[in-house]
PDB file of N, CA, C, O and CB in Angstrom:
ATOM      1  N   UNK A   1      -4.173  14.681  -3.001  1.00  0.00           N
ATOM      2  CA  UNK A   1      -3.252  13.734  -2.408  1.00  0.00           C
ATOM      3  C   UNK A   1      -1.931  14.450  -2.165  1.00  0.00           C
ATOM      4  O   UNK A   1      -1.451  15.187  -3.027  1.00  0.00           O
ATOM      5  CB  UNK A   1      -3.061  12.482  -3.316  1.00  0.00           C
ATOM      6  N   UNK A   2      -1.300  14.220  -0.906  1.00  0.00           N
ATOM      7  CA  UNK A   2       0.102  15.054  -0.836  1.00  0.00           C
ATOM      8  C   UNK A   2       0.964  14.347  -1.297  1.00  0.00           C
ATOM      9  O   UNK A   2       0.855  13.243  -1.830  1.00  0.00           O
ATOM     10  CB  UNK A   2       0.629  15.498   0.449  1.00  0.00           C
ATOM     11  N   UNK A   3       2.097  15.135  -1.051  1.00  0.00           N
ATOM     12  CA  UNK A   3       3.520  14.371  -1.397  1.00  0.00           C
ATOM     13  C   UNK A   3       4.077  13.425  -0.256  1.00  0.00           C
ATOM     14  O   UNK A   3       5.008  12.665  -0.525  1.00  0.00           O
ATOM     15  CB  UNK A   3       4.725  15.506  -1.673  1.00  0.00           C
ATOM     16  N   UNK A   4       3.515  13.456   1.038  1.00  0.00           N
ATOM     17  CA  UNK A   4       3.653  13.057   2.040  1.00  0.00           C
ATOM     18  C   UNK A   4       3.073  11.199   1.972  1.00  0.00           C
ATOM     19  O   UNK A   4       3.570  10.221   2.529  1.00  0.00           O
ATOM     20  CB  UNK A   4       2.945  14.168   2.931  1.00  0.00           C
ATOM     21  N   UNK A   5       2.166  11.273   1.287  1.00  0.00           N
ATOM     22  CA  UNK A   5       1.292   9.875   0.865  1.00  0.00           C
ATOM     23  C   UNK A   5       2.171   8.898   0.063  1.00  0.00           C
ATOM     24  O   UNK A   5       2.060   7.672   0.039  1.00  0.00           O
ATOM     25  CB  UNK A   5      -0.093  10.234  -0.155  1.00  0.00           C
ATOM     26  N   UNK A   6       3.481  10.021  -0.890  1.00  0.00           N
ATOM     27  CA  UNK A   6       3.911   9.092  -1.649  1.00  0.00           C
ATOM     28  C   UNK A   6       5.204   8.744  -1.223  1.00  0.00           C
ATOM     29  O   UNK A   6       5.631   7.621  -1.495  1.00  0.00           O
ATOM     30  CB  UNK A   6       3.840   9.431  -2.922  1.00  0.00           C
ATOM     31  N   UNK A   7       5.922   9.588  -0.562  1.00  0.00           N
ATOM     32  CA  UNK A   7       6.547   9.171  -0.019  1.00  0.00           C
ATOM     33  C   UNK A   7       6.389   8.008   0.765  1.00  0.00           C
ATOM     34  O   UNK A   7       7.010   7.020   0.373  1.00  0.00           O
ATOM     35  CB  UNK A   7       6.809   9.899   0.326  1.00  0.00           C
ATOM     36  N   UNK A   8       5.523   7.870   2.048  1.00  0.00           N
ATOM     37  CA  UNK A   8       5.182   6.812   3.112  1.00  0.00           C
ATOM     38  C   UNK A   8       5.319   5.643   1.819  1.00  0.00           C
ATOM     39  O   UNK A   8       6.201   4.786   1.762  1.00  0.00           O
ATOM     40  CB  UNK A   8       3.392   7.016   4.098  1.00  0.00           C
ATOM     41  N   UNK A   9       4.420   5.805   0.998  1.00  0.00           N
ATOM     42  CA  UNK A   9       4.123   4.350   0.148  1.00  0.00           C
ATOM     43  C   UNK A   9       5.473   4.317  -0.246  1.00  0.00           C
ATOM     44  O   UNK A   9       5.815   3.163  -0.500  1.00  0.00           O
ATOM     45  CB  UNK A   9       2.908   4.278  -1.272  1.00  0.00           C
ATOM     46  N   UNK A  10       6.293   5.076  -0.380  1.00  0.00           N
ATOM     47  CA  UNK A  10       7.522   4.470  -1.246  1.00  0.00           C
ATOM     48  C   UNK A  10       8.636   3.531  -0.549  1.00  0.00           C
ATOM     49  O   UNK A  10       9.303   2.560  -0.905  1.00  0.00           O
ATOM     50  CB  UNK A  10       8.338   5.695  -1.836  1.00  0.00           C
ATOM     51  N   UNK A  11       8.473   4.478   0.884  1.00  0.00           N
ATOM     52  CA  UNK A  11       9.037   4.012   1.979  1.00  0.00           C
ATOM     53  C   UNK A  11       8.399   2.785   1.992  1.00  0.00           C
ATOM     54  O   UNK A  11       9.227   2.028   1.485  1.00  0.00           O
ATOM     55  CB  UNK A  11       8.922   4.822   3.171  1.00  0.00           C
ATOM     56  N   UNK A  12       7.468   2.176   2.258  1.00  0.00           N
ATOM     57  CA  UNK A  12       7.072   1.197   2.395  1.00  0.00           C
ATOM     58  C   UNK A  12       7.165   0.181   1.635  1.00  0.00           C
ATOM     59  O   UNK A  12       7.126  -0.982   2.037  1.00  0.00           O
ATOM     60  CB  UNK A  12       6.282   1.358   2.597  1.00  0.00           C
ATOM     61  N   UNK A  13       7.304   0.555   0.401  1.00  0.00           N
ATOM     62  CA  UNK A  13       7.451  -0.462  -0.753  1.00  0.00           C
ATOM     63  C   UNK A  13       9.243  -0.552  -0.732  1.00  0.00           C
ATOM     64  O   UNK A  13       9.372  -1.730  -1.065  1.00  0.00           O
ATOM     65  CB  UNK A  13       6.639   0.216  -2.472  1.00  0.00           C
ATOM     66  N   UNK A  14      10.308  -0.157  -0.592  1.00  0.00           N
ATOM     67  CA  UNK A  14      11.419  -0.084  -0.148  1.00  0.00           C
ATOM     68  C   UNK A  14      11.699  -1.742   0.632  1.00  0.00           C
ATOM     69  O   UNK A  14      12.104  -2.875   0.371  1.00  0.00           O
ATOM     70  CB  UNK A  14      11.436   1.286   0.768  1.00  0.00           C
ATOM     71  N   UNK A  15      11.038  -0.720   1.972  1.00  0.00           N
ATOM     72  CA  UNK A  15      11.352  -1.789   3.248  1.00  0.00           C
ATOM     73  C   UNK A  15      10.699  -3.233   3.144  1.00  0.00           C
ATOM     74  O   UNK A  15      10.973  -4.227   3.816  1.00  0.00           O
ATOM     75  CB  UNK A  15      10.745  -1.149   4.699  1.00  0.00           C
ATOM     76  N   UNK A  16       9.704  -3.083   2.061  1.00  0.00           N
ATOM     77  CA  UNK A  16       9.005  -4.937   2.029  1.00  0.00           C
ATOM     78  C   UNK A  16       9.859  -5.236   1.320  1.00  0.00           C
ATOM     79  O   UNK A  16      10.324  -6.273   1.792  1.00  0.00           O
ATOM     80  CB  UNK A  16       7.386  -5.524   1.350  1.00  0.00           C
ATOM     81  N   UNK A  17      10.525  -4.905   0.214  1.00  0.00           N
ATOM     82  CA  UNK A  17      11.024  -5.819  -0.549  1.00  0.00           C
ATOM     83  C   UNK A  17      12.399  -6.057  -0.096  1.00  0.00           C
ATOM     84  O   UNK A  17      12.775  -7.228  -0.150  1.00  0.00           O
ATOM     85  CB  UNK A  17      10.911  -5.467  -1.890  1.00  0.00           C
ATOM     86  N   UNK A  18      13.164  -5.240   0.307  1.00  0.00           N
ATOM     87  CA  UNK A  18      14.705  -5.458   1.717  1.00  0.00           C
ATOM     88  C   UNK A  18      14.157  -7.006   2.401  1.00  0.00           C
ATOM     89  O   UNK A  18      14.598  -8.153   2.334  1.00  0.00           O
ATOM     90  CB  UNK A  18      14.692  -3.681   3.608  1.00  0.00           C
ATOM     91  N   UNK A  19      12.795  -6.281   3.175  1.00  0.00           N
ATOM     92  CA  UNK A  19      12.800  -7.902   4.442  1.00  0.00           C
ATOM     93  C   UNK A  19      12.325  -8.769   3.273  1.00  0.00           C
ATOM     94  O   UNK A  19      13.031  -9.717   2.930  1.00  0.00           O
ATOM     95  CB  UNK A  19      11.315  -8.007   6.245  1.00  0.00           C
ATOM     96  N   UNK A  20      11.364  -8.551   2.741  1.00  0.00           N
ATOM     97  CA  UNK A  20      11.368 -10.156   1.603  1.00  0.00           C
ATOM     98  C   UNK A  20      12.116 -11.105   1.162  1.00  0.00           C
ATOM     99  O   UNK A  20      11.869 -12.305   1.286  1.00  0.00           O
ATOM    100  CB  UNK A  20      11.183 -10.059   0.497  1.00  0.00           C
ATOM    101  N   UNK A  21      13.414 -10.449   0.429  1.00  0.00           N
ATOM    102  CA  UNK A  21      14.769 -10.267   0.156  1.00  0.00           C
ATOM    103  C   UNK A  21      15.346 -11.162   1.190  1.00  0.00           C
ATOM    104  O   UNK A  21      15.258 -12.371   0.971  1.00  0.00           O
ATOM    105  CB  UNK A  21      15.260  -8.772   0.210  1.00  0.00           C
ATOM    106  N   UNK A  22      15.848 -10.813   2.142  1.00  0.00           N
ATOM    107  CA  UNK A  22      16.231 -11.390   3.303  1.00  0.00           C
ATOM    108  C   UNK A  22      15.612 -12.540   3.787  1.00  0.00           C
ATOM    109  O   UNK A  22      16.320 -13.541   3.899  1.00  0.00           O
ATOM    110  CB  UNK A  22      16.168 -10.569   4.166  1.00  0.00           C
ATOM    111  N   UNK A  23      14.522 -12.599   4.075  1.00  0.00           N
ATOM    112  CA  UNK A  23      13.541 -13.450   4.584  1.00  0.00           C
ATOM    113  C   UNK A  23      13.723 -14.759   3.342  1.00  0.00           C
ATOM    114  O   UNK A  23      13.778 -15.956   3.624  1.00  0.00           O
ATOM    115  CB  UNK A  23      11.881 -12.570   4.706  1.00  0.00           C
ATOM    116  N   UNK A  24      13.794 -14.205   2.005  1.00  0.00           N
ATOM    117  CA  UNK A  24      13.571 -15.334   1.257  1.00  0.00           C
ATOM    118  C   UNK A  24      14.855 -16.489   1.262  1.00  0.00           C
ATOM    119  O   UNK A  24      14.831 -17.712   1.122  1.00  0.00           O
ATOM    120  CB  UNK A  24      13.258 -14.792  -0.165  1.00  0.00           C
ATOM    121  N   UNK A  25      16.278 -15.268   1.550  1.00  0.00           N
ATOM    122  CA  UNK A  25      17.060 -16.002   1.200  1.00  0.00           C
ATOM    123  C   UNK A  25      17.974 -16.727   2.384  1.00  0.00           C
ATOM    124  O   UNK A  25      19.113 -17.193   2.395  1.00  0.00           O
ATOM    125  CB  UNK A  25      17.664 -15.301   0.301  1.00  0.00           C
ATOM    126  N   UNK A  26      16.660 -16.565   3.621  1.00  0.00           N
ATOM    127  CA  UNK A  26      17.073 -17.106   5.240  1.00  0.00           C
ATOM    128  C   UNK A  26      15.872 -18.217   5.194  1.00  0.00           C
ATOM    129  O   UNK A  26      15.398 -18.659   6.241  1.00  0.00           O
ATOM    130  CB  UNK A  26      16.895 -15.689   6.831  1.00  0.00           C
ATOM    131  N   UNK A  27      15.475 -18.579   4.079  1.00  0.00           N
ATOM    132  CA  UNK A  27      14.451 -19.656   4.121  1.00  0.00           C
ATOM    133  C   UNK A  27      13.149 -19.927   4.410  1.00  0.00           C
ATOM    134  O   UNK A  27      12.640 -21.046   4.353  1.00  0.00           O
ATOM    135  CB  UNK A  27      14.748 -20.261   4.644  1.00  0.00           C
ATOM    136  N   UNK A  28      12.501 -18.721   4.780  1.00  0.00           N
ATOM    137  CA  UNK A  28      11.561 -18.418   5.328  1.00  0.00           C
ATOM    138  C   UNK A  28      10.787 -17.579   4.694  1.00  0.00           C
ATOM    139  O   UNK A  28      10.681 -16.383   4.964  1.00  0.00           O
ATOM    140  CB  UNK A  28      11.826 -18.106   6.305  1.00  0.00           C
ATOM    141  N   UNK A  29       9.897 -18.498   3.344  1.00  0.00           N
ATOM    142  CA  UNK A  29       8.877 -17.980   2.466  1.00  0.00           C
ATOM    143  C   UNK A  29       7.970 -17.562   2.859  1.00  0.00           C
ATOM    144  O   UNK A  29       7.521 -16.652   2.161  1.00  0.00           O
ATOM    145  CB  UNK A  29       8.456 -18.610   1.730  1.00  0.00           C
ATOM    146  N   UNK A  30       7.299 -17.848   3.904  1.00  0.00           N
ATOM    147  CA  UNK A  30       6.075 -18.018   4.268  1.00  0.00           C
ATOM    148  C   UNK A  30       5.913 -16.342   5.128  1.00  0.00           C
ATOM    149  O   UNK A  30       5.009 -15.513   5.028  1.00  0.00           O
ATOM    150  CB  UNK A  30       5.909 -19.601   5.222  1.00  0.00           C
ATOM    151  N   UNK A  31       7.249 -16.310   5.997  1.00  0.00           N
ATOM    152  CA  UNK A  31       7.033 -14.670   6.587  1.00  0.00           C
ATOM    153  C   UNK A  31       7.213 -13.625   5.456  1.00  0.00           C
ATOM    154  O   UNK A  31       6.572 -12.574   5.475  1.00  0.00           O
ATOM    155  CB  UNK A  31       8.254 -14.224   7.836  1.00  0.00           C
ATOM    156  N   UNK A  32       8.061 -13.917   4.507  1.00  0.00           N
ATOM    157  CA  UNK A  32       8.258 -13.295   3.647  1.00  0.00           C
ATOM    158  C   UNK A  32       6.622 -12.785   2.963  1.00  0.00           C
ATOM    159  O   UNK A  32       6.069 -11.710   3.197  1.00  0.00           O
ATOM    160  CB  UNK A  32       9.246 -14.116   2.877  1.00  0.00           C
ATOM    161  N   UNK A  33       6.186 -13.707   2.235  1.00  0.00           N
ATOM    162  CA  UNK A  33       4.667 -13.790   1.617  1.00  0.00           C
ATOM    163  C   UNK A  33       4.022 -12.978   2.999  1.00  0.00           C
ATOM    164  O   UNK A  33       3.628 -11.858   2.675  1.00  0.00           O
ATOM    165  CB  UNK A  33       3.927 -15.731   1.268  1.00  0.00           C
ATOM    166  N   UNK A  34       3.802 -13.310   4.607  1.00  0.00           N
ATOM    167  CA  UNK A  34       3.109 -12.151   5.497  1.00  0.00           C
ATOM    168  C   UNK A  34       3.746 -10.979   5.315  1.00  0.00           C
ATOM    169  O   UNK A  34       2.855 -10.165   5.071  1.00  0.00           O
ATOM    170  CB  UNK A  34       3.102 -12.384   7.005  1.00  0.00           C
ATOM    171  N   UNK A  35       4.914 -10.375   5.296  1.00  0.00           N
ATOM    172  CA  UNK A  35       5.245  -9.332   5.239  1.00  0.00           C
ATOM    173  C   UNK A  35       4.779  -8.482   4.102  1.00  0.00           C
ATOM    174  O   UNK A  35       4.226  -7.390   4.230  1.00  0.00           O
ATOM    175  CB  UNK A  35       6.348  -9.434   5.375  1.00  0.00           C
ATOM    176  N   UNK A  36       5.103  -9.190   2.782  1.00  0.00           N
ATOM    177  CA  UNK A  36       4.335  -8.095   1.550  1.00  0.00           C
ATOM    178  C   UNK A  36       3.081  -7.810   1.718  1.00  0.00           C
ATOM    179  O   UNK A  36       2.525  -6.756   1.409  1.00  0.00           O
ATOM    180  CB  UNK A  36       4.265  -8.603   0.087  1.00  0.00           C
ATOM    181  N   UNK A  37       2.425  -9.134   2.418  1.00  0.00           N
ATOM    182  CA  UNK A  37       0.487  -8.795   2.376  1.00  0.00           C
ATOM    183  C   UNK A  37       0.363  -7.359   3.151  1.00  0.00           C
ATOM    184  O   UNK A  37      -0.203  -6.308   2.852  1.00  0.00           O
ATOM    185  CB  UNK A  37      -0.735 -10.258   3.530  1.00  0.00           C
ATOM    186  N   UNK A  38       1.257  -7.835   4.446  1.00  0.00           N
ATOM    187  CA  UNK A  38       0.811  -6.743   5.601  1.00  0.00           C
ATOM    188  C   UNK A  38       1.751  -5.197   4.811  1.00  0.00           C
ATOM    189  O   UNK A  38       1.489  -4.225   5.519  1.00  0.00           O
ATOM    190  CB  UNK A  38       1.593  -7.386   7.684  1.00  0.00           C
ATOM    191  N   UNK A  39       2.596  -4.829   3.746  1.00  0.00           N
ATOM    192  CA  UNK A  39       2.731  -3.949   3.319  1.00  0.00           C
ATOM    193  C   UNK A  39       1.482  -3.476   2.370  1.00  0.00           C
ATOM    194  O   UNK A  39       1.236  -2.277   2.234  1.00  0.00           O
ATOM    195  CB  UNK A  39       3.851  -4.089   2.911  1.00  0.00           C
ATOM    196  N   UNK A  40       0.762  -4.424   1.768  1.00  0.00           N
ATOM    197  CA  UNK A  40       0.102  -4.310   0.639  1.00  0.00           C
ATOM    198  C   UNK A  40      -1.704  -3.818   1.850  1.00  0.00           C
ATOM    199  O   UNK A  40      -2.670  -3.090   1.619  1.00  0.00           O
ATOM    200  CB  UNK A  40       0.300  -6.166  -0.589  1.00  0.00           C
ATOM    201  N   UNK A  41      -1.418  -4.461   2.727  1.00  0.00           N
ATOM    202  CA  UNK A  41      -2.788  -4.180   3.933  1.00  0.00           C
ATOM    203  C   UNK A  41      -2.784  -2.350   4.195  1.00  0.00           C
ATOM    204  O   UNK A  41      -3.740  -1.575   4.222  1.00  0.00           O
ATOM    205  CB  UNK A  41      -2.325  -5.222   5.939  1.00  0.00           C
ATOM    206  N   UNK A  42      -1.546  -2.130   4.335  1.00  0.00           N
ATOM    207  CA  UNK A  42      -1.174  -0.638   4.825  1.00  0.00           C
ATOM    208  C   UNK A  42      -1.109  -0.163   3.951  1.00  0.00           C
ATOM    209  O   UNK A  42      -1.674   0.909   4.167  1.00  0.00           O
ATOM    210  CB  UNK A  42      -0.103  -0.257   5.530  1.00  0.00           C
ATOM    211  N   UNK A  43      -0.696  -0.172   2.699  1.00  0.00           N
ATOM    212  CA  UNK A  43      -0.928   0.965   1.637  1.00  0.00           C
ATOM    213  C   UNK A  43      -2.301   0.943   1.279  1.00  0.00           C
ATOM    214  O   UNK A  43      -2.629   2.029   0.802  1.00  0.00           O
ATOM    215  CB  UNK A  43      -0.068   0.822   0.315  1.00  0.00           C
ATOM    216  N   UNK A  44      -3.448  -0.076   1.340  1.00  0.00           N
ATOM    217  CA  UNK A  44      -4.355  -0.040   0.730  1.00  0.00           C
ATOM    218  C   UNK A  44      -5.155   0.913   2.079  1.00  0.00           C
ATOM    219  O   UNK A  44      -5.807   1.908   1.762  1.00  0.00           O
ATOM    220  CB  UNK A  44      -4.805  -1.533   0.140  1.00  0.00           C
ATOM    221  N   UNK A  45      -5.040   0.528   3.485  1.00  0.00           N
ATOM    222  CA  UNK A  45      -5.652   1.830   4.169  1.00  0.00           C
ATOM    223  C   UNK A  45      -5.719   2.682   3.988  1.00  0.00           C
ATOM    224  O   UNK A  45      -6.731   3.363   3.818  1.00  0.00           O
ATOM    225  CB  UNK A  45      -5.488   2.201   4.908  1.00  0.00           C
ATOM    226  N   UNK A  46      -3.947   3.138   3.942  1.00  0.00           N
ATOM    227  CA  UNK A  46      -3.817   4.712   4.012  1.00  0.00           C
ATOM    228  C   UNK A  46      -4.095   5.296   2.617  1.00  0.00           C
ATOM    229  O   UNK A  46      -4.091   6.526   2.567  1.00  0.00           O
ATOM    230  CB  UNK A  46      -2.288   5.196   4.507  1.00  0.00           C
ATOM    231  N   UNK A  47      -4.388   4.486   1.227  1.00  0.00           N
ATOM    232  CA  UNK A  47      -4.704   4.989  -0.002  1.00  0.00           C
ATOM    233  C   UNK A  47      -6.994   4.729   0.252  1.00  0.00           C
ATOM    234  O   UNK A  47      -7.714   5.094  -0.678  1.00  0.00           O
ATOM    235  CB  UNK A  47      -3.533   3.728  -1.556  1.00  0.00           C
ATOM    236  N   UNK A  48      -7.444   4.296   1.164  1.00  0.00           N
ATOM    237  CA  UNK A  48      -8.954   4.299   1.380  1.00  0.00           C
ATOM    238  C   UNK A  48      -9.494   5.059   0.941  1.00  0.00           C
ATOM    239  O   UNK A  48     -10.217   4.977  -0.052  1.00  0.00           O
ATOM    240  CB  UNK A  48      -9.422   4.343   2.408  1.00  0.00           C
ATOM    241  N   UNK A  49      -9.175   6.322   1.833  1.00  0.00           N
ATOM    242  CA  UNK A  49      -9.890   7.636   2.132  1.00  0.00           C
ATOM    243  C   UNK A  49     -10.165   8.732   0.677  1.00  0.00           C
ATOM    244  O   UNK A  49     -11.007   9.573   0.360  1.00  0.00           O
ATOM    245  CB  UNK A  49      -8.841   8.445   3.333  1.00  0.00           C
ATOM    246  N   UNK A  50      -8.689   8.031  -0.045  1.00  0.00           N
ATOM    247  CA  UNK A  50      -8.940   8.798  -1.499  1.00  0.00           C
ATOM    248  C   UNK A  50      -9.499   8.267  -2.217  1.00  0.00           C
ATOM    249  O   UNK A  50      -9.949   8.931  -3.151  1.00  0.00           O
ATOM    250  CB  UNK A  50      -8.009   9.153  -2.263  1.00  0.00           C
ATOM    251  N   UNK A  51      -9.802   6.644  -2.176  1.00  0.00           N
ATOM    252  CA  UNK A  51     -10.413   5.804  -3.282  1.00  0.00           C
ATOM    253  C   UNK A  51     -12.143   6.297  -3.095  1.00  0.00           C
ATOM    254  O   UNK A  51     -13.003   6.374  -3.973  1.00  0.00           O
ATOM    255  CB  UNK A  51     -10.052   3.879  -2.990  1.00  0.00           C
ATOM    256  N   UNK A  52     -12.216   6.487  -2.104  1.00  0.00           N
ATOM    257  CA  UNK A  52     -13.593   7.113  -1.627  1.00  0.00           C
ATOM    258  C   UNK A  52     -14.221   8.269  -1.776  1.00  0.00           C
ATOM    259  O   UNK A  52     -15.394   8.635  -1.718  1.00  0.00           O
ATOM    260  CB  UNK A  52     -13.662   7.137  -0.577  1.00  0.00           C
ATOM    261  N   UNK A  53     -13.049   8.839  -2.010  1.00  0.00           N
ATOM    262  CA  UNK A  53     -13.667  10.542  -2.221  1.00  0.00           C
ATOM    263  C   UNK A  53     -13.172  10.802  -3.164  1.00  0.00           C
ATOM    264  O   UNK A  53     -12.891  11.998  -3.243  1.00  0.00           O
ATOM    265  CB  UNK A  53     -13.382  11.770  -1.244  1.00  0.00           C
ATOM    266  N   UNK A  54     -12.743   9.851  -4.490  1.00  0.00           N
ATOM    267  CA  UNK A  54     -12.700  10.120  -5.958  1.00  0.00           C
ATOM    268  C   UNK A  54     -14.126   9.172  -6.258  1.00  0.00           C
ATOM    269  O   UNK A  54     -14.596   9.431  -7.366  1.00  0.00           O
ATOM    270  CB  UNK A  54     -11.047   9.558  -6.830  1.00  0.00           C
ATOM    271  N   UNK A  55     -14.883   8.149  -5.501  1.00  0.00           N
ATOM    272  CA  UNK A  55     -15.855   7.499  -5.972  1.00  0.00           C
ATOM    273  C   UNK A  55     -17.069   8.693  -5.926  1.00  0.00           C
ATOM    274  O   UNK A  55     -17.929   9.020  -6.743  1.00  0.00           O
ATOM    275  CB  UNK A  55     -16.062   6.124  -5.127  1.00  0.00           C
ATOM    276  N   UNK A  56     -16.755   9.127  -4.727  1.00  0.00           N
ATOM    277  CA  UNK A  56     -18.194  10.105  -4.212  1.00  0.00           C
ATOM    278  C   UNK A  56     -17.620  11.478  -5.533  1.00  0.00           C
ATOM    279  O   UNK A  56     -18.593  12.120  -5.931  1.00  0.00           O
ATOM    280  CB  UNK A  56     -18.157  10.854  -1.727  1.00  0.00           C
ATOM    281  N   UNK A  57     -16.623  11.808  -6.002  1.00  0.00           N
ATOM    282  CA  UNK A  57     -17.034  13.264  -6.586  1.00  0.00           C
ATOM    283  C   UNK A  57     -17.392  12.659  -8.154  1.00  0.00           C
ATOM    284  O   UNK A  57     -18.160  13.364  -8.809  1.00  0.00           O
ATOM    285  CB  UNK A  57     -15.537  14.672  -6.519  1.00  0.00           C
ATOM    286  N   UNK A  58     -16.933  11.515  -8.743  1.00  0.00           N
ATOM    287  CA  UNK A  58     -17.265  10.598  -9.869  1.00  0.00           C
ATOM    288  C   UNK A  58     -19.080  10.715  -9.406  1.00  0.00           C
ATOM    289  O   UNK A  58     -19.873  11.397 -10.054  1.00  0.00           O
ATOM    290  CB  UNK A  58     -16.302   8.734  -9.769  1.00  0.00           C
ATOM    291  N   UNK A  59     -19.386  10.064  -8.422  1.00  0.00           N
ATOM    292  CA  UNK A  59     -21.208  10.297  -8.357  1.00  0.00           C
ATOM    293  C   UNK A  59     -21.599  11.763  -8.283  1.00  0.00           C
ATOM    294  O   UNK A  59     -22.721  11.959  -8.750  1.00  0.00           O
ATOM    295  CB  UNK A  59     -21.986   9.573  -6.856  1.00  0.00           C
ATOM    296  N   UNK A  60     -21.149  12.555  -7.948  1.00  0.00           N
ATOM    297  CA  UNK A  60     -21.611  13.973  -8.017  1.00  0.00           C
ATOM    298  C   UNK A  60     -21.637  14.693  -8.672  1.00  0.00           C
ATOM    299  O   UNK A  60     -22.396  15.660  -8.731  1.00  0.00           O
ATOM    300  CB  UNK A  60     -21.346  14.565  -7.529  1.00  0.00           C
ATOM    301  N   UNK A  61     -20.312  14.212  -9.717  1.00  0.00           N
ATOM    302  CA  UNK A  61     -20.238  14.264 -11.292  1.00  0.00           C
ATOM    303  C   UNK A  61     -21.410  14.410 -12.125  1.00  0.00           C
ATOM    304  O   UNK A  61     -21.826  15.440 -12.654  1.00  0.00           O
ATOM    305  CB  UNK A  61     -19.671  13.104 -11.777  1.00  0.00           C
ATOM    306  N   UNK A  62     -21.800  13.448 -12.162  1.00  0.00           N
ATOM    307  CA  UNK A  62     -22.778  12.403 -13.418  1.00  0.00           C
ATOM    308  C   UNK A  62     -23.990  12.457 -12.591  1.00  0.00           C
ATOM    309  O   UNK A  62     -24.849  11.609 -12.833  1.00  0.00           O
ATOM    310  CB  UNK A  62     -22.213  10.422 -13.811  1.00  0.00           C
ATOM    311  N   UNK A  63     -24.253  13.498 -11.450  1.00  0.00           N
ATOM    312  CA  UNK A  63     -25.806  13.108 -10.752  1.00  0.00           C
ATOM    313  C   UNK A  63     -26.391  14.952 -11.026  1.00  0.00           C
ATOM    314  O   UNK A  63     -26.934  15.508 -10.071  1.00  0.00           O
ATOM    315  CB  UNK A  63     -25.685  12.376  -8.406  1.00  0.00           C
ATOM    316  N   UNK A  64     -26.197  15.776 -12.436  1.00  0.00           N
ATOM    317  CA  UNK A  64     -26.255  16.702 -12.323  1.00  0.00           C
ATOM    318  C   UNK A  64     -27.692  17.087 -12.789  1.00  0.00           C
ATOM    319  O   UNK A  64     -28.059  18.262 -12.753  1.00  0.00           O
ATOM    320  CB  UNK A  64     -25.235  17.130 -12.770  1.00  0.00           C
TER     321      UNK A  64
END
């Protein structure tokens, strides 16, 4: 995993909670609640590819 991965996520976790923040206290729960999902949608993509290829070397592990 790079350093590049954690950054983006950090960045990202930053900027949801700013517009949340805002959003919550302009009255508007409901975009607020879409905005974290759709942060929480994008970190879970761009974290996929590793959840997958720590599952597959865990089976390649234990299939000796």
């Amino acid at each position: 995993m790079s350093v590049n991965l954690i950054f983006k996520i950090a960045a990202v976790g930053i900027l949801v909670s700013v517009l949340c923040q805002v959003l919550k206290h302009s009255g508007r729960e409901e975009h607020a609640f879409l905005v974290s999902l759709a942060g929480l949608l994008l970190v879970l993509f761009w974290i996929l590819p590793y959840v997958s290829q720590l599952f597959e070397s865990i089976k390649d592990l234990f299939s000796l």
